[in-house]
C-alpha positions as CSV (number, residue, x, y, z in Angstrom):
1,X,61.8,3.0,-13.4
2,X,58.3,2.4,-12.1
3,X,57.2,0.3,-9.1
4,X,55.1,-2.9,-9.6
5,X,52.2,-3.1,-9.0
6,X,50.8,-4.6,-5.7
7,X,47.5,-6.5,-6.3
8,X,46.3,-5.9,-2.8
9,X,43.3,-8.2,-3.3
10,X,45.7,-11.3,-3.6
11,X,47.6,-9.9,-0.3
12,X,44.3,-10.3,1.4
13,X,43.1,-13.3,0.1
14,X,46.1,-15.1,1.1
15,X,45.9,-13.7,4.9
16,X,41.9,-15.1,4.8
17,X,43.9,-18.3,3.5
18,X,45.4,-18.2,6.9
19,X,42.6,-17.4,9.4
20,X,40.6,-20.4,7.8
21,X,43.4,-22.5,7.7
22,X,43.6,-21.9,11.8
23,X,39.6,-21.6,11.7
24,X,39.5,-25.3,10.4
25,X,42.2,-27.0,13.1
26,X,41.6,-25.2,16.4
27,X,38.1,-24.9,18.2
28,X,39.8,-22.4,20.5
29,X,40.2,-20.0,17.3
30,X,36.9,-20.2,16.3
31,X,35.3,-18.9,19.2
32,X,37.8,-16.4,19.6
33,X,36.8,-14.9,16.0
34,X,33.2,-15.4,17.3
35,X,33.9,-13.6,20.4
36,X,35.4,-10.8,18.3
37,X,32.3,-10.1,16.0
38,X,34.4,-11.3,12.8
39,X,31.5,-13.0,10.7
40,X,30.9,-14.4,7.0
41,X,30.7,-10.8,5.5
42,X,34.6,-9.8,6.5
43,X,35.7,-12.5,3.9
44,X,35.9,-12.6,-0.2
45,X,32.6,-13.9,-1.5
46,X,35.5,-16.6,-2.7
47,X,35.8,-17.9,1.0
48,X,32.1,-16.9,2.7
49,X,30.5,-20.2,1.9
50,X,33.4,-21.8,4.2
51,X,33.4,-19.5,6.9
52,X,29.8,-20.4,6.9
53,X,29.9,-23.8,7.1
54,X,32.7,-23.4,9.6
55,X,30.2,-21.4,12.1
56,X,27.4,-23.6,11.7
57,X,29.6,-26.7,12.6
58,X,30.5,-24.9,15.4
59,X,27.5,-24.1,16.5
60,X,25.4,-27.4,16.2
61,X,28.0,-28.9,17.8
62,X,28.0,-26.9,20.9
63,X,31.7,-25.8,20.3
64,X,32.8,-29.3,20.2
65,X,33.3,-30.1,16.4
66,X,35.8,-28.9,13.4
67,X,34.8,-28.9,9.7
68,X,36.3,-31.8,7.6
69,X,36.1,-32.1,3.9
70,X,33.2,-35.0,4.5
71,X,31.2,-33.1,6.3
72,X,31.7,-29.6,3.7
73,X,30.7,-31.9,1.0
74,X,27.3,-33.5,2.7
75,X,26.1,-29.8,3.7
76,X,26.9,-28.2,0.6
77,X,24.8,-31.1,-1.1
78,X,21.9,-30.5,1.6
79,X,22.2,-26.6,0.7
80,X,21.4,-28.1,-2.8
81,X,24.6,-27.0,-4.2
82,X,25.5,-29.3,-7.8
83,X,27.8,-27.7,-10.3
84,X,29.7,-25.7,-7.4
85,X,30.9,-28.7,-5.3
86,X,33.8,-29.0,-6.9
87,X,34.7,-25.6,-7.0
88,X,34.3,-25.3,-3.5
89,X,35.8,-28.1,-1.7
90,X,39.1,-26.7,-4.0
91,X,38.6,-23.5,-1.9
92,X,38.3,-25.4,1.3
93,X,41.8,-28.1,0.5
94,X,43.5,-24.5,-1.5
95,X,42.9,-23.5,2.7
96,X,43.6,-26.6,4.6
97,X,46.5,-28.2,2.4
98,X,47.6,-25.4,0.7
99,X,48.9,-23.1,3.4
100,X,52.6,-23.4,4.9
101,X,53.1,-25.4,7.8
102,X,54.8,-22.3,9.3
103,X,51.5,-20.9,9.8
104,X,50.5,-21.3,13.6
105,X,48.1,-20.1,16.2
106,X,51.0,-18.2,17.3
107,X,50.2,-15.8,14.0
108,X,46.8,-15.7,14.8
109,X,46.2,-12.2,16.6
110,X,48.4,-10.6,13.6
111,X,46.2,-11.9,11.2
112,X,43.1,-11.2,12.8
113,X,44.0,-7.8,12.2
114,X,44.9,-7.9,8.7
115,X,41.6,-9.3,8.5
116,X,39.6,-6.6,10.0
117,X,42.3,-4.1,8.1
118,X,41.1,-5.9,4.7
119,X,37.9,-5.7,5.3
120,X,37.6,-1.9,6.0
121,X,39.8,-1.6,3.4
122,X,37.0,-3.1,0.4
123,X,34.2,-1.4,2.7
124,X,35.6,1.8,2.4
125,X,36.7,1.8,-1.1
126,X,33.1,0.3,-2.3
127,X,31.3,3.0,0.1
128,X,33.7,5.5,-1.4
129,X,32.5,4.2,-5.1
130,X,29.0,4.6,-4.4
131,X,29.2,8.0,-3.1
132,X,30.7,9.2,-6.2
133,X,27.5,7.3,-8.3
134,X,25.4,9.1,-5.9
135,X,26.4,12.4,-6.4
136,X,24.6,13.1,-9.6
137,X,21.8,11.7,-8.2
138,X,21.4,12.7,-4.9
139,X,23.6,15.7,-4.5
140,X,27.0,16.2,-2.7
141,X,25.6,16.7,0.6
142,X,23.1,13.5,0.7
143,X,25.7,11.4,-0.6
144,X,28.4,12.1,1.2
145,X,26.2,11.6,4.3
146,X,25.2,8.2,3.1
147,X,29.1,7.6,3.0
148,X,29.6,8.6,6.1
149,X,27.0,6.8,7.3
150,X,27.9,3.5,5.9
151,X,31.5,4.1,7.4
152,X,30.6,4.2,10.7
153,X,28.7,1.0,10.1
154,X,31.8,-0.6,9.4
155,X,33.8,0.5,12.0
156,X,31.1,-0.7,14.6
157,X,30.9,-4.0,12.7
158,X,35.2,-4.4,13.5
159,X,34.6,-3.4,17.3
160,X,35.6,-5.9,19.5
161,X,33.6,-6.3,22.9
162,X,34.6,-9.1,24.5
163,X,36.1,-8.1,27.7
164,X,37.2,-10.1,30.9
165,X,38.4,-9.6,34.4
166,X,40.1,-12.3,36.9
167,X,38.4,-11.4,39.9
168,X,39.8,-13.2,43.3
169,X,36.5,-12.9,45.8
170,X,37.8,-12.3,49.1
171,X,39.7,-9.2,47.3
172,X,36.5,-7.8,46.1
173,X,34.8,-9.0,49.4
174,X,34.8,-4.7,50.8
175,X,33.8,-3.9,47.1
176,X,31.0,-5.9,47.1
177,X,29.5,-4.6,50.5
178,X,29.9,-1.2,49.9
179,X,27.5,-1.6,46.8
180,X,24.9,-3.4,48.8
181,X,25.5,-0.2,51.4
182,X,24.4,2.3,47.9
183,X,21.7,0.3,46.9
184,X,20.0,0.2,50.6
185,X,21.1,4.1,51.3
186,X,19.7,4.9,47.6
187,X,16.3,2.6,48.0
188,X,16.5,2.6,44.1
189,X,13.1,2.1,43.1
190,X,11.8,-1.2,41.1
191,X,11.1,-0.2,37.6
192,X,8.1,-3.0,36.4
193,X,5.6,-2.5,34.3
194,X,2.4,-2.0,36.3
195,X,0.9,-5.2,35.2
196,X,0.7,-7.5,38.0
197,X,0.1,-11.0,36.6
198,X,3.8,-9.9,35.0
199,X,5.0,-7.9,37.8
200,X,4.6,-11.1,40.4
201,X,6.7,-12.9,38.4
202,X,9.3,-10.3,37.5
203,X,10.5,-9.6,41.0
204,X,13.0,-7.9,40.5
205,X,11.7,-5.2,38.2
206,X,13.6,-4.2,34.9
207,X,17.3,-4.7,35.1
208,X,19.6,-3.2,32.8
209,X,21.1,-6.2,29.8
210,X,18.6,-7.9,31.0
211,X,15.5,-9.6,28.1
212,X,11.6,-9.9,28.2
213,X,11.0,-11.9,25.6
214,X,7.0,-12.7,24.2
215,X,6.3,-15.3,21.8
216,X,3.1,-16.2,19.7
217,X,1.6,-17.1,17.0
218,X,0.9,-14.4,14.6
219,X,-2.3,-12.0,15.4
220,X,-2.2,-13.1,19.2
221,X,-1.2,-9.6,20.7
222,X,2.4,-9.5,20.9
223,X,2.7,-6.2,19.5
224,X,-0.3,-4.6,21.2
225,X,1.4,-6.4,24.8
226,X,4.8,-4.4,23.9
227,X,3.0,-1.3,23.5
228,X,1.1,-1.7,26.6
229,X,4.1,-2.3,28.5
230,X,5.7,0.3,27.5
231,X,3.6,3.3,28.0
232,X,3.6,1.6,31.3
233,X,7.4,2.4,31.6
234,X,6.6,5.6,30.0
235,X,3.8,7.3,32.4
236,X,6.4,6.7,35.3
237,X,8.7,9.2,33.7
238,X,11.2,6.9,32.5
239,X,12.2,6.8,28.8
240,X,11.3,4.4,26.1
241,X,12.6,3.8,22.6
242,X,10.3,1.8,20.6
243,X,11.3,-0.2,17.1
244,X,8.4,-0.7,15.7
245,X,9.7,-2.5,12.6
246,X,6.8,-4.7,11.4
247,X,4.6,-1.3,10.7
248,X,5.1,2.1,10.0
249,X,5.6,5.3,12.3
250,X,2.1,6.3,11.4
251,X,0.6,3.3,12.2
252,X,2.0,2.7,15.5
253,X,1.5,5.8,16.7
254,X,-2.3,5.3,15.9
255,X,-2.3,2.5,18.0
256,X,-1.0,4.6,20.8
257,X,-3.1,7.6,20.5
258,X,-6.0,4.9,20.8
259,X,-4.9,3.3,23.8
260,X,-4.4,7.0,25.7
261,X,-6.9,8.8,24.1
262,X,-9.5,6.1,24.5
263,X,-10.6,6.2,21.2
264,X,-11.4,3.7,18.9
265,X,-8.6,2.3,16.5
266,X,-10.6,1.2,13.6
267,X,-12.0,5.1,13.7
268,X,-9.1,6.7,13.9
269,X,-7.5,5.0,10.8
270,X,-10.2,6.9,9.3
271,X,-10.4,10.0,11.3
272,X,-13.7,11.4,9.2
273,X,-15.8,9.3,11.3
274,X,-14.4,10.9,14.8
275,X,-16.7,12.9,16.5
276,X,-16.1,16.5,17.6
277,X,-15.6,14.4,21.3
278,X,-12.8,12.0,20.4
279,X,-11.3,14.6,18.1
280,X,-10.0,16.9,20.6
281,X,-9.6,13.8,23.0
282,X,-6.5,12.9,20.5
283,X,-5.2,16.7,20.0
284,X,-5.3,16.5,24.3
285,X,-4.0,13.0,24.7
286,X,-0.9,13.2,27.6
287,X,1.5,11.3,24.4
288,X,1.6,15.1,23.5
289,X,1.0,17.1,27.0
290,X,3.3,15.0,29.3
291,X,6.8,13.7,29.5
292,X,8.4,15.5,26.6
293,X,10.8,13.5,24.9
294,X,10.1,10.9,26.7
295,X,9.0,8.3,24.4
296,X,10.9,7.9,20.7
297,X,10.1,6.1,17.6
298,X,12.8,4.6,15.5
299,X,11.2,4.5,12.5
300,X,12.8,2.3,9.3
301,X,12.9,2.2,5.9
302,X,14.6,-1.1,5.6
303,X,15.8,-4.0,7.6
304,X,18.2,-2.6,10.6
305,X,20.8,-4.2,12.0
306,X,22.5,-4.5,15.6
307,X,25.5,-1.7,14.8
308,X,23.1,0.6,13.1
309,X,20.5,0.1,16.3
310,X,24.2,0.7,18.5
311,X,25.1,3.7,16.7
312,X,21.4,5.2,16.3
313,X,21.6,5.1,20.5
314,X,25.0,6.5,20.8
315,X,23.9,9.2,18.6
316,X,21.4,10.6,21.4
317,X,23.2,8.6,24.2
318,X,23.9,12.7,26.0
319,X,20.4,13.7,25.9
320,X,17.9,10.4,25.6
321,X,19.0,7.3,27.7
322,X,16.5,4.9,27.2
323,X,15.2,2.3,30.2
324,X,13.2,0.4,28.0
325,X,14.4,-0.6,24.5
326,X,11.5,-2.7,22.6
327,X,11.8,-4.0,19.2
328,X,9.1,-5.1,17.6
329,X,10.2,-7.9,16.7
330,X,13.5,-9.7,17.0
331,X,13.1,-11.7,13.3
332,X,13.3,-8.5,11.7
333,X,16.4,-7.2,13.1
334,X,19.1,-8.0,10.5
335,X,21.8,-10.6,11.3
336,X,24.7,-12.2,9.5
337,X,22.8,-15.4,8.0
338,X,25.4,-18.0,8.5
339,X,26.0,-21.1,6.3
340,X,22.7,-23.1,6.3
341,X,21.7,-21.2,9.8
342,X,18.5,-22.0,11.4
343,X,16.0,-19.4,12.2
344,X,16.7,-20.7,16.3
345,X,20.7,-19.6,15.7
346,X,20.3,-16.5,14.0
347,X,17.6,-15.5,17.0
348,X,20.3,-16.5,19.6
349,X,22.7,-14.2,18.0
350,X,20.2,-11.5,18.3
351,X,19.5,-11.7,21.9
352,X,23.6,-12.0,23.1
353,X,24.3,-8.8,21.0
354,X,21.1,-6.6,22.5
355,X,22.4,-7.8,26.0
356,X,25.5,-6.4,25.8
357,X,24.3,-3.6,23.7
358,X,21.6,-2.8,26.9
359,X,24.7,-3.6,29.7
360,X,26.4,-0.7,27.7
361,X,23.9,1.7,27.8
362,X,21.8,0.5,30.9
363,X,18.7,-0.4,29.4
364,X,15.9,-3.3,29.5
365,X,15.5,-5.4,25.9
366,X,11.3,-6.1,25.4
367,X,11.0,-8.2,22.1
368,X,9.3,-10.8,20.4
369,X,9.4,-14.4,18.3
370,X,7.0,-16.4,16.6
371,X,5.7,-19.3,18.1
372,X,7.2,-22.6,16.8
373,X,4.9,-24.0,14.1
374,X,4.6,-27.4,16.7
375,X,3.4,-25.5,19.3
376,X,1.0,-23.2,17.1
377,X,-0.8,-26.7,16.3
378,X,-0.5,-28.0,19.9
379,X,-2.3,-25.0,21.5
380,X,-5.0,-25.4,18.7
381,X,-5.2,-29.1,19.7
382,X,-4.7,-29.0,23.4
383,X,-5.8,-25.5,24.0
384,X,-4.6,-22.7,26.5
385,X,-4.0,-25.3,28.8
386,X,-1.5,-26.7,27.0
387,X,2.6,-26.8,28.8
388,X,5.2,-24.8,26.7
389,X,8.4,-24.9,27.3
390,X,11.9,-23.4,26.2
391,X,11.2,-25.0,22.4
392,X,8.7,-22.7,21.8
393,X,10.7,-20.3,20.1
394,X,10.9,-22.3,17.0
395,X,13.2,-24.8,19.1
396,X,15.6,-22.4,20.5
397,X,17.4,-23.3,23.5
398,X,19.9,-20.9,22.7
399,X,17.5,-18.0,23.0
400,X,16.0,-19.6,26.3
401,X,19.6,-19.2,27.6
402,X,20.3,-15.7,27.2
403,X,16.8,-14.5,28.2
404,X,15.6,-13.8,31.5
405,X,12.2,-13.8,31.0
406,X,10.1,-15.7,28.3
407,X,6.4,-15.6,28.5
408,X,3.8,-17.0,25.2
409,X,0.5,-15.1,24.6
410,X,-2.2,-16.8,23.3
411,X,-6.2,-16.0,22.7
412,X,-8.5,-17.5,25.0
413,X,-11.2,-19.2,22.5
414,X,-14.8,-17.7,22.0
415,X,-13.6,-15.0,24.7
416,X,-12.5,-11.7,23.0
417,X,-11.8,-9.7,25.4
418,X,-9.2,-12.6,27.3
419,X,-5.9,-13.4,26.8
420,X,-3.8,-16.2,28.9
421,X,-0.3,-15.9,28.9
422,X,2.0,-18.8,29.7
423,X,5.6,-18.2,31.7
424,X,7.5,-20.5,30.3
425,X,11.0,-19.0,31.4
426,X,11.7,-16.8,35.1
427,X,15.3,-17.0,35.7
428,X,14.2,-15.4,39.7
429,X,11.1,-17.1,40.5
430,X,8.7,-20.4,38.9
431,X,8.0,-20.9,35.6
432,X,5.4,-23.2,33.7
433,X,2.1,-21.8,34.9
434,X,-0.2,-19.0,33.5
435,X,-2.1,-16.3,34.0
436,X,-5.3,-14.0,32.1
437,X,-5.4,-10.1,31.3
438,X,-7.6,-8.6,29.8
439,X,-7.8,-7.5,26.5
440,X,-9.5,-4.7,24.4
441,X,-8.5,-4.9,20.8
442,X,-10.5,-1.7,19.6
443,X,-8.6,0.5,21.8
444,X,-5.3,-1.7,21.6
445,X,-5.4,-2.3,25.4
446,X,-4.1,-5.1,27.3
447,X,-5.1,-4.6,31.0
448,X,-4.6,-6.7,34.7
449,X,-7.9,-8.7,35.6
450,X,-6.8,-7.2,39.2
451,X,-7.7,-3.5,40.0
452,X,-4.7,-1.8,40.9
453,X,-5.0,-1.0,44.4
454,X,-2.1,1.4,46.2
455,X,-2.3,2.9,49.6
456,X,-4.1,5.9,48.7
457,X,-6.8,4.3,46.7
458,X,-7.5,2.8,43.3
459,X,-4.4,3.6,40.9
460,X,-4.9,5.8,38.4
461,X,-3.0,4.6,36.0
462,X,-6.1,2.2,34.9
463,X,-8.0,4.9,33.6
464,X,-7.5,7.0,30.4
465,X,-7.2,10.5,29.5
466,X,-10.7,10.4,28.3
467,X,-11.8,8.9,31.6
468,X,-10.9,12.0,33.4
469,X,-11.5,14.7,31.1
470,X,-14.3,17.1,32.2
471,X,-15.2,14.6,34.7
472,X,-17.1,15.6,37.9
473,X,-16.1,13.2,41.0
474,X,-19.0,11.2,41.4
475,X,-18.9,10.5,37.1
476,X,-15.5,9.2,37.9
477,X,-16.6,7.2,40.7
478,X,-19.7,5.6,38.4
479,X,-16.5,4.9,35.9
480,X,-14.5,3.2,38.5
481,X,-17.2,1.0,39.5
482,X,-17.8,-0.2,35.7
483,X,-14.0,-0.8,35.3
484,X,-14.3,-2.7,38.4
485,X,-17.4,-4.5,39.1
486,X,-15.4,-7.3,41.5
487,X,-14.3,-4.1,44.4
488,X,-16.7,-3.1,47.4
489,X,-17.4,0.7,46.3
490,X,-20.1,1.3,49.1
491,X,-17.4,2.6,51.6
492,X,-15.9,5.1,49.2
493,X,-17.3,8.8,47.9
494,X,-17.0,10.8,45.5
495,X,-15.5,13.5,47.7
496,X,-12.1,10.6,48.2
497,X,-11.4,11.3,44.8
498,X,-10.7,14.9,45.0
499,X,-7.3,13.7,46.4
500,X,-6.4,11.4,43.4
């Protein structure tokens, strides 16, 4: 006699029955499930809209506030849901009324993990699905590695991070001191990023979890800033990863080439017009010559997310550690829209799960946001001297919390080669003032107004591949006098330059 058959579906919609019913009576459930990376996508497309609303609730309320029938039904009719109303506050009293009253928070971590179990369950049997469409198409070998892909996706999507220790201090008192005693012994040195006007302000250099954060409007340099501050990180030796996301591979390395070749970016996007001069300063340019595998491009054929970022660094984790992770920009990074989310929300999500994802791995997160559409008219009204603050990412406190650094870039009217850039967040110094650097766009450089000045002389690092190349000493001097009209040159020779 044959078995019945089990509709598992129905086994897992009841357990989702059950999380939500807990989901919508204890705020202490919610921001474990939070904590635990469990979002909207782990549910039936059935329950998703709730679990939505049930986040968002959550989080305009600062973790103070359940959802109640009342309020369901006012933001599904904001969301401009008609027809479906009725359909869906049946789904959300099938999960408050309709559960037994045997089910406690005392079930909870049980059916947490039903609920990660289901959802790898459907994940795996869809993936498994589409791999067997895909091997007409695209062969045994490239589907299968698209399934395996896609599977460990979903088994970073189920990890759960959260992790805490009860620490008593006068136990970890000896612990404490002894890493002071490393740090002084090892005289680690302070990673910045050779910019001063930043540099002042970012005392204590790059620090592993920790977020630089630069907001504008669009066209006012952000990407060009990123770039510039990381080949700073770069020609110290240290490695950088680089998600250039808003352009191609192609294109961002163009912009590179041109700021360490010193040639011109409009020329090189159409390379016929080089001369013979600039054309073997780009086939000589140190991105090729120095620090091998030092610098890496992810580059992207659609929108990434945070677990595919995770498991992209993992991947090279053994043989490319990266001290400087910039992605370019944070809006583009893929996150798990909840219900009715605002842009400010989904950003804060971003920036908690690249903090933990550089604590892991010890690097430093550069990004970028768009400038609030308020301040975006303010500055054009006001001008650069206008105060930001915190709301200036589109009215996000929660990204001014989990940032260290937040600085706005802005063009300097009627002066091209200027941009002012306003600290509106330094967790280890003052905030709310600003500072100029220079900027020239044709060669996608954004320089210190301050000459770099170490103890043996005039840093090379402001000068490019193409001003050294073939030059004699006193043509360098000549060039280091144009570069930097403001510094008393009488007392130097060219003969102090041999030793640069």
């Amino acid at each position: 006699m044959s078995q019945p058959e089990i509709n598992v579906d129905k086994i897992y919609l009841e357990i989702e029955q059950k999380v939500i019913n807990l989901m919508l009576q204890h705020l202490d459930i919610i921001s474990e499930m939070l904590d635990s990376n469990i979002g909207p996508d782990f549910f039936f497309s059935k329950h998703r809209p709730l679990v939505q609303a049930i986040y968002y609730t959550y989080n305009i309320s600062q973790g103070k506030r359940l959802l109640t029938d009342d309020h369901y039904r006012t933001l599904l009719i904001e969301k401009g849901v008609k027809g479906e109303i009725t359909i869906a506050m049946q789904v959300f009293h099938e999960c408050m009324y309709g559960v037994h009253f045997s089910n406690t928070k005392e079930n909870f971590d049980l059916l947490k993990k039903q609920l990660i179990e289901s959802f790898v369950h459907r994940k795996s049997v869809s993936a498994l699905k589409l791999r067997n469409e895909n091997v007409p198409k695209l062969g045994r070998l490239e589907a299968t590695r698209q399934y395996v892909e896609e599977l460990s996706s979903v088994l970073n999507l189920t990890e759960i991070k959260k992790s805490t220790s009860f620490l008593l201090v006068n136990e970890i008192k000896d612990e404490y001191l002894s890493r002071i005693e490393s740090k002084i012994n090892k005289k680690e040195p302070i990673i910045n990023f050779k910019i001063p006007e930043l540099d002042e302000s970012m005392t204590p250099g790059l620090k592993p979890g920790h977020t630089t954060l630069i907001v504008g409007a669009p066209g006012s340099n952000k990407s060009n800033l990123m770039l510039n501050m990381a080949l700073n990180i770069w020609k110290q030796n240290y490695n950088v990863l680089f998600l250039p996301l808003e352009m191609d591979w192609d294109d961002f390395l163009t912009r590179a080439v041109s700021n360490i070749a010193d040639v011109s970016y409009t020329r090189l996007l159409n390379p016929i017009l080089l001369s013979s001069e600039e054309h073997k300063r780009v086939k000589e340019a140190s991105l090729w010559l120095l620090n091998k595998d030092k610098f890496a491009i992810l580059d992207v054929d659609e929108q990434i997310s945070i677990p595919v970022l995770r498991r992209e660094i993992e991947k090279r984790v053994n043989y490319f550690s990266p001290k400087l992770v910039v992605v370019d920009y944070l809006g583009l990074l893929k996150t798990q829209s909840g219900f009715g989310q605002r842009h400010d929300m989904a950003l804060g999500d971003l920036t908690k799960q690249l903090k933990f994802l550089g604590k892991k791995f010890g690097f430093h997160i550069l990004t970028a946001a768009q400038l609030g559409r308020t301040d975006i008219k303010r500055l054009r009204e006001e001008g650069t001297d206008a105060q930001l603050d915190s709301t200036a990412v589109r009215g996000s406190q929660e990204v001014s919390a989990d940032v260290e650094y937040i600085m706005a870039i802005t063009k300097v009217p009627d002066e091209d080669d200027r941009l002012k850039i306003h600290w509106i967040k330094v967790r280890y110094g003052k905030s709310g003032f600003t500072c100029d650097l220079r900027l020239d766009a044709d060669k996608c450089r954004i320089l210190s107004m301050k000459p770099t000045i170490t103890s043996s002389g005039i840093d090379t690092d402001v000068l490019s591949d193409a001003d050294w190349l073939n030059e004699t000493p006193t043509q360098i001097s000549e060039k280091l006098k144009e570069k930097h009209a403001k510094i008393e040159f009488d007392s130097m020779s060219p003969d102090d330059l041999d030793t640069i």
